[in-house]
C-alpha positions, 0 to 999 in steps of 0.5 A: 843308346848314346846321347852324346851329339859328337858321336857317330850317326849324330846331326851334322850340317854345313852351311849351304854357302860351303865352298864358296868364302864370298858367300859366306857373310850372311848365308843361312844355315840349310836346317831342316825341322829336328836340326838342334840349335847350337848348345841344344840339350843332349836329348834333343839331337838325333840317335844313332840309327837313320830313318825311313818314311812309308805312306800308309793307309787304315780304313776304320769301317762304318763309324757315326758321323757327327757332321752330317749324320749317319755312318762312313768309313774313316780312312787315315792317312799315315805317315810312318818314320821309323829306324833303318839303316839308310841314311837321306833326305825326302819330301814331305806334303803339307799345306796351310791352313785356309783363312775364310774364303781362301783355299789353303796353300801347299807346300812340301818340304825336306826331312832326314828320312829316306822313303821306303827304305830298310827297318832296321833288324829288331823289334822297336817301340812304337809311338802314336802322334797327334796333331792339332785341329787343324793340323797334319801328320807332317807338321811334328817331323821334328820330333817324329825323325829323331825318335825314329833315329833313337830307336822308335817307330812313330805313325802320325794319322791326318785325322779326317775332317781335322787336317789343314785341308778338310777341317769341320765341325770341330764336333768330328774331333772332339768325338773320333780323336781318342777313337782315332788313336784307340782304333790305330792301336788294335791295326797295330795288331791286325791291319798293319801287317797286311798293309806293310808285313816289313814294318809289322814284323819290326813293332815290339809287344810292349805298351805304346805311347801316344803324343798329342799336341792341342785337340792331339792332347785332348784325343791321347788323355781321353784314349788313355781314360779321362771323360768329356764333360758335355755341360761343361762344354756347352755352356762354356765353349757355346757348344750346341746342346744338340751334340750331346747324344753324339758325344755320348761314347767320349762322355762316357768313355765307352766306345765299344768293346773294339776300341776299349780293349786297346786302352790297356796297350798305352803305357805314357802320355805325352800332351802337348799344350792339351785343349779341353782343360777348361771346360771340355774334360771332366775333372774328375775323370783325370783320376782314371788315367793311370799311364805317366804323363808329360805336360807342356804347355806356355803360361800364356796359352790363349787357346788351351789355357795354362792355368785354368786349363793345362796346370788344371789338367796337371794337378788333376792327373792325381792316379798317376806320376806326372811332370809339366814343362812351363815355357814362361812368356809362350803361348799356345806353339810349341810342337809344330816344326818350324814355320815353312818358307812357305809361311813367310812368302804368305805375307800374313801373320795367321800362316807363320803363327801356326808354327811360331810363338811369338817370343820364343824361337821356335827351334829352341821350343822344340830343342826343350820339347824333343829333350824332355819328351825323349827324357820322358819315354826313357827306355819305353812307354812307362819308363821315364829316365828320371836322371835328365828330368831332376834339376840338380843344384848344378843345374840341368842335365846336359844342357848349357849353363846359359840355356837353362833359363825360360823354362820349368818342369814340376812333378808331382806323385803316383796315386795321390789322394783324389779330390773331395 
């Protein structure tokens, strides 16, 4: 698949002032989250195909519930992008987040995806995308419409009891996210084909790939074999020592013939800013993660850590090939869209800084982001394109002279030797 932006299906745009010269002195562009910035990495704009958008819903039968005791069904709602023939724009739903004792605030938005409209012939990749805690199945639509035009099927969940709207205890998350993801990949097998026949007859045979951004990256790098560490937890994140039987399946990291025997189908990582590198996932279970693994985090990360939490969990992941992207000077944002117009009409820093950084610009974090994750998942989960992650002595592969400052991307080596 072609790379260059110049060519036919790549992102245009015009400014919203077209037409009109008096207009024309300070009327914003109308960019929508995926839109590249001028002189964004090749990687980082869309492919060749348009992009389609269904609503779906998977119901996970009679599964521990760590709120309030028992057993209840899950219901995840998704969000499914995925190549097509159709070229449009459509309406996403999200809300922001609520701060304490206020309800949260919807709002919608534009994405580059048709609703309901034709796959595109053939068999495609699929890749699962996991939000953070709190967050939703829309807050990434820049990256899951441009893997959809490059050829994949993306499926985001709102993980229950995790969402903008209905977050909990986050002991909900920290047990059901990686079981979330490993049931998602047995319906990719059975439940989708009653639920959409169209799209399940589209889904190829080969090994998934799974993004996770923040509790999304904990979720994806437990899912593919890393254990959590419940002392660790409890006596470093306060957590109460009455949780540990409930945790017992993600300590462990048995769940259940059911959801175990679908592990073996993931083939890549993809861990954006990853909680749970400090305290809550054990160490030496990153051996047991055999599947590549890109990380990306700021190296000053408050909430996941850099040092002491992503690069621990980077340096650990020594049973596979691994890289990390360092965005000197960020933070914790860097895989949510852009902020909202909703989250500047809030007047209120909390709501704009789900979605922004506080030095960098959010457009150019997920020019890089989107860049190195489509580098990374190269020609399928498990098959990285080497070419576009190696910086040459002339700099980096399709990107602008001036713009490869402010960021770094370290590997290191399949199968290294495991710590004493």
């Amino acid at each position: 698949m072609s790379t260059d932006p110049n060519e036919e299906g790549a992102l245009r745009w015009e400014p919203s002032h077209a037409g009109d010269p008096a207009a024309a002195v300070d009327a914003p562009l109308a960019l929508l989250p995926g839109d590249p910035l001028p002189g964004a990495p090749d990687l980082a704009y869309r492919g060749m195909h348009g992009v389609g958008v269904r609503t779906l819903r998977a119901r996970h039968r009679d599964q521990p519930d760590p709120v309030q005791g028992g057993r209840r069904d899950r219901v995840l709602v998704l969000e499914a992008w995925y190549p097509s023939p159709a070229r449009g724009t459509c309406l996403h739903h999200d809300a922001l987040p609520a701060l304490e004792g206020e309800a949260p605030v919807p709002f919608a938005f534009r994405g580059r995806g048709v609703r309901d409209a034709a796959v595109a012939e053939g068999t495609h990749p699929v890749v699962l995308l996991a939000h953070g805690h709190p967050g939703s199945r829309t807050m990434m639509t820049h990256l899951a419409e441009p893997l959809a035009s490059r050829g994949w099927i993306v499926l985001a969940a709102d993980h229950e009891r995790s969402t903008h709207t209905d977050a909990a205890a986050v002991v909900d998350s920290l047990l059901h996210r990686p079981r979330d993801l490993l049931f998602l990949l047995g319906w990719l097998e059975d439940g989708l084909a009653e639920a959409d026949p169209a799209l399940f007859a589209a889904v190829d045979d080969g090994p998934r790939a799974l993004i996770g951004y923040s509790m999304g990256g904990y979720g994806a790098l437990l899912a593919a074999g890393a254990r959590l560490d419940a002392e660790a937890l409890a006596r470093e994140e306060n957590v109460p020592p009455t949780w540990s039987e409930t945790l017992r399946p993600v300590q462990e990291g048995r769940h259940g013939a059911a959801l175990d025997a679908f592990a073996a189908r993931i083939g890549a990582v993809v861990a954006l800013a990853p909680w749970g590198g400090r305290a809550a996932i054990a160490r030496s279970s990153l051996d047991d993660v055999r599947v590549p693994v890109l990380c990306a985090c700021g190296d000053r990360d408050t909430v996941s850590g850099y040092r002491d939490g992503v690069r621990r969990i980077h340096e650990g992941l020594r049973g596979t090939e691994r890289w990390l992207l360092t965005l000197a000077g960020a933070g914790h944002v860097v895989a949510p869209d852009p902020p909202p117009s909703a989250a500047y009409r809030a007047a209120r820093p909390h709501a704009y800084l789900r979605y922004a950084d506080g030095v960098w610009d959010p457009r150019r974090v997920g020019d890089l982001v989107r860049h190195f994750t489509v580098a990374f998942l190269g020609a399928g989960p498990g098959q990285p394109d080497g070419r576009w992650m190696r910086h040459h002595p002339e700099g980096w592969p399709g990107m602008h002279p001036q713009l490869q400052r402010g960021f770094d991307v370290e590997r290191l080596g399949e199968a290294e030797p495991s710590a004493a």
